[in-house]
C-alpha positions as CSV (number, residue, x, y, z in Angstrom):
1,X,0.0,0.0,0.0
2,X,1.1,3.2,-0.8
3,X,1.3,5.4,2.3
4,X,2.1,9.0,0.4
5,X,-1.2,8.3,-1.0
6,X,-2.9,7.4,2.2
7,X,-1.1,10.4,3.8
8,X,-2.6,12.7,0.7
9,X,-6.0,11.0,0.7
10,X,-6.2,11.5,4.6
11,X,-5.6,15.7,4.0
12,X,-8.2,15.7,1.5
13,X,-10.8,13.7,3.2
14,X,-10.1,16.0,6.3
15,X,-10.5,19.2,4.2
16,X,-13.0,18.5,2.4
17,X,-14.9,15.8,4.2
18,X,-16.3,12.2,3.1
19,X,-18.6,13.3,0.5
20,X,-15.5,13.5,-1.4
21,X,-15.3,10.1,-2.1
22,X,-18.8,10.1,-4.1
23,X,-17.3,13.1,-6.6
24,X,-14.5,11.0,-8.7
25,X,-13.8,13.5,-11.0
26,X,-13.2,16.5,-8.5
27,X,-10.7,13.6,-7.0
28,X,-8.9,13.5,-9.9
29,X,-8.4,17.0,-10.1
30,X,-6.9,17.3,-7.0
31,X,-4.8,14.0,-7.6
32,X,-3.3,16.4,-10.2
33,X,-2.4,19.1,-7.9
34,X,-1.5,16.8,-4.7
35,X,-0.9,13.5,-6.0
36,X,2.0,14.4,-9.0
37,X,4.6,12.2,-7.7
38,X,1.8,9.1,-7.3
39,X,2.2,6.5,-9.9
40,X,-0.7,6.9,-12.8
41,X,-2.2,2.9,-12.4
42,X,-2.4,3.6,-8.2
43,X,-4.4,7.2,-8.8
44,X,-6.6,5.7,-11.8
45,X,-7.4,2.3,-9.8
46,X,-8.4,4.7,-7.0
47,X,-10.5,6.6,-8.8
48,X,-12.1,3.7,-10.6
49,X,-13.3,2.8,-7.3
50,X,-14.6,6.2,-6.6
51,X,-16.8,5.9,-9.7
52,X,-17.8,2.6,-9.6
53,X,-19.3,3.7,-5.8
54,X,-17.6,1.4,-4.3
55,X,-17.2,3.6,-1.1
56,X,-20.5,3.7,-0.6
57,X,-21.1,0.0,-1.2
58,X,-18.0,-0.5,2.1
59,X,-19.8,2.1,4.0
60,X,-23.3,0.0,3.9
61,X,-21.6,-3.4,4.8
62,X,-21.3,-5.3,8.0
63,X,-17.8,-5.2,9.6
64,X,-17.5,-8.7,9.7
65,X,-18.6,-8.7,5.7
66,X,-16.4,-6.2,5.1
67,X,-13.3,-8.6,3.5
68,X,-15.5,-10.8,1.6
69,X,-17.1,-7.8,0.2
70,X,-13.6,-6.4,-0.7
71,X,-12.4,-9.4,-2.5
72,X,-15.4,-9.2,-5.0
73,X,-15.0,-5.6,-5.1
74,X,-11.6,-5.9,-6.3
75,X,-12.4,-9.2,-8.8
76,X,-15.3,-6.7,-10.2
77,X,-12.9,-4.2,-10.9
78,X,-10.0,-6.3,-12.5
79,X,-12.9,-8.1,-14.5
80,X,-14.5,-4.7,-16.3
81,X,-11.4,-2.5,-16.2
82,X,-9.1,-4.9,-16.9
83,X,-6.4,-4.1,-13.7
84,X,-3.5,-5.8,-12.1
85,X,-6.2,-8.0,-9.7
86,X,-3.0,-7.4,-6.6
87,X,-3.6,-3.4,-7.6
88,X,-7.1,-3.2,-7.1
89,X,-6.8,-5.7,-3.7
90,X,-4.7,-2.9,-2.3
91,X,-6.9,-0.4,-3.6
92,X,-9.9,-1.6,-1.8
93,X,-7.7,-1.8,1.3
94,X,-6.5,1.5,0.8
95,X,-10.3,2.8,0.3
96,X,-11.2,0.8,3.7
97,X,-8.4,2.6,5.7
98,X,-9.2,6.1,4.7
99,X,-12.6,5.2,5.5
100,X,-12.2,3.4,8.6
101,X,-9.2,3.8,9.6
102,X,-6.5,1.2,10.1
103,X,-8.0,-1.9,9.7
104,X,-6.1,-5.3,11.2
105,X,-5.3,-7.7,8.8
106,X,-6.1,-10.5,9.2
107,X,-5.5,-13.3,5.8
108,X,-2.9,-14.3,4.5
109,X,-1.7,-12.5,1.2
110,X,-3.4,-14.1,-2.0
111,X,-1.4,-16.0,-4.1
112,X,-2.1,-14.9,-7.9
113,X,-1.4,-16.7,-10.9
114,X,1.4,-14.1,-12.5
115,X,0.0,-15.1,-16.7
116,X,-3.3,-15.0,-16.1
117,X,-4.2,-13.3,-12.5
118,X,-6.3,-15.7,-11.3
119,X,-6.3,-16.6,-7.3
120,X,-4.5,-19.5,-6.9
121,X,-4.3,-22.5,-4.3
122,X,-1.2,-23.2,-2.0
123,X,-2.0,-27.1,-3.8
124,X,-1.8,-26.1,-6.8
125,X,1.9,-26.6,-9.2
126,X,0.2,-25.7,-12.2
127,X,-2.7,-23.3,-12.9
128,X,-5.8,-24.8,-14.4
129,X,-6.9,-21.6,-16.0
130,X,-3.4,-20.9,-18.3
131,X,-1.6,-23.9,-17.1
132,X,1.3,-21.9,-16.4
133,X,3.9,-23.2,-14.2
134,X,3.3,-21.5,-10.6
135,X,5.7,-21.2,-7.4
136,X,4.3,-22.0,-4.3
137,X,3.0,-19.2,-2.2
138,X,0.7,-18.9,0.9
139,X,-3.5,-18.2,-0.1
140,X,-6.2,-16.9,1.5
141,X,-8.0,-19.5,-0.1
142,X,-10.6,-22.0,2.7
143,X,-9.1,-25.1,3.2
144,X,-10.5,-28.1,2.4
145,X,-12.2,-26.5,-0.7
146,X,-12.3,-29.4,-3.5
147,X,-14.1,-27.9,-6.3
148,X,-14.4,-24.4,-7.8
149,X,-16.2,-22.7,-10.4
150,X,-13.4,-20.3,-11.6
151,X,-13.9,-16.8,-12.9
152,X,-16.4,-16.6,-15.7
153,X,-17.2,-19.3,-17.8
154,X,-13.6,-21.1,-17.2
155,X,-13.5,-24.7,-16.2
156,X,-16.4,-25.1,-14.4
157,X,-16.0,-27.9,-11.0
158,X,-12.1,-27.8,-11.7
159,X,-10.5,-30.0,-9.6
160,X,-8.6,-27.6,-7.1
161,X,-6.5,-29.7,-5.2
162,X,-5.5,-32.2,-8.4
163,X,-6.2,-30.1,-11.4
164,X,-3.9,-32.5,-13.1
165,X,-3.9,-36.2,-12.0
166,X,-0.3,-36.7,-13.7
167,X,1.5,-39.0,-10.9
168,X,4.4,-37.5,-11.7
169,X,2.6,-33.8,-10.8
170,X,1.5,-35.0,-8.0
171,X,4.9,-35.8,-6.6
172,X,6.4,-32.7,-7.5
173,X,8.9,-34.5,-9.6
174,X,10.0,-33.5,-12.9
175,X,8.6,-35.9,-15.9
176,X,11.5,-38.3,-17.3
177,X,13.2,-36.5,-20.9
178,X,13.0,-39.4,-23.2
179,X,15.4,-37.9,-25.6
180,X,18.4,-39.3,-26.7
181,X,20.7,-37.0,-26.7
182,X,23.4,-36.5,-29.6
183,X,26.2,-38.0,-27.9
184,X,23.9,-41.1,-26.7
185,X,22.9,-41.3,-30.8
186,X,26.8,-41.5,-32.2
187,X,27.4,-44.2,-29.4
188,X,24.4,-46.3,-30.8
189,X,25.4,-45.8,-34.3
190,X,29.1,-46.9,-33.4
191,X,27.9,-49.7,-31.7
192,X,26.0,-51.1,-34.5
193,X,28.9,-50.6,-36.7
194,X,30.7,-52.9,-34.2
195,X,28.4,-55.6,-34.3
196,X,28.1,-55.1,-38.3
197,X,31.8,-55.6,-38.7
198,X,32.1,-58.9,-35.9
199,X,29.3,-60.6,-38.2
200,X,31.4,-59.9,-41.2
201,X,34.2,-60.9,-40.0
202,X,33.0,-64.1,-38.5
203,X,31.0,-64.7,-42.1
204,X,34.6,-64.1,-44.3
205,X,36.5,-66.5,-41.5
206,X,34.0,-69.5,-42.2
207,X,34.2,-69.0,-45.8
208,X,37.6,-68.6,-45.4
209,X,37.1,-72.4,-43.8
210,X,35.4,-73.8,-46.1
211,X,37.5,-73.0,-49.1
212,X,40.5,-74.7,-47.1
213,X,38.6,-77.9,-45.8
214,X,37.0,-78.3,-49.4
């Protein structure tokens, strides 16, 4: 989370008062007087927010809904604007603390899928959505979840926990190269001309035989 943000969103919240938050464009004008130094995609992913009223939808939900309502906040907003899904997480967050106050977190960070930006599971070695190779990171996933719709029309009742039942997957070990490698083909080759020129030989020494004996 940025903190010069927070720091500029507290001053104009305490100037100007919470209403502020339902008036995205006059946010964005001041962003371009206060906020010059703030990266563009934190200030636009802010004000995305502001417009999409999300503010108000945080300030009519329960405390305790308060993070679930978050998470599909911020999936809404990476779905129809098309941002980084981690940006508009911390967006949220940052819209909850200038709201709120310092709110105590209290999950785990979300591991996302860096191809596709889907959330992943700590099981998971492979994404089922892009099948990109992931690392291993802690989720803020439920445990014990089995099967999953995805995100949109993806793989519907993916299995979350085995996505792919490839023994070899499921072990984490690496699947067996095949191959043969150059070196491992001129050996085979020169090994065949061995055998070639014992059979020859042994074929030239009998008829060598025969001619004496007969």
């Amino acid at each position: 989370m940025n903190t010069d943000l927070q720091k500029i969103l507290n001053d104009i919240i305490s100037k100007y008062g919470e209403s502020i938050l339902s008036d995205p464009k006059r946010m964005a004008a001041l962003f371009a007087d206060l906020a010059q130094d703030i990266s563009k995609p934190q200030k636009t992913a802010f004000i995305k927010c502001l417009e999409h009223g999300f503010a108000q939808v945080l300030k009519n939900v329960e405390k305790t809904e308060r993070d679930n309502c978050k998470q599909r906040l911020a999936q809404k907003l990476h779905d129809e604007e098309g941002l980084d899904i981690v940006l508009c997480e911390e967006t949220l967050n940052l819209l909850e603390e200038v709201m709120f106050g310092k709110v105590k977190n209290t999950k785990n960070k979300k591991n996302v899928c860096k191809k596709c930006n889907k959330e992943l599971q700590e099981e998971w070695i492979v994404c089922p959505f892009c099948t990109n190779s992931v690392e291993k990171q802690k989720t803020s996933s439920a445990p014990g979840s089995v099967l999953s719709s995805g995100s949109g029309n993806v793989w519907y009742g993916t299995n979350l926990i085995n996505p792919f039942p490839n023994p070899a997957l499921n072990n984490n070990q690496p699947v067996k190269n095949t191959k043969l490698t150059m070196s491992e083909v001129i050996v085979f080759i020169i090994m065949i001309g061995i055998v070639c020129v014992i059979f020859l030989a042994i074929a030239l020494l009998f008829d060598f035989l025969l001619n004496v004996l007969f």
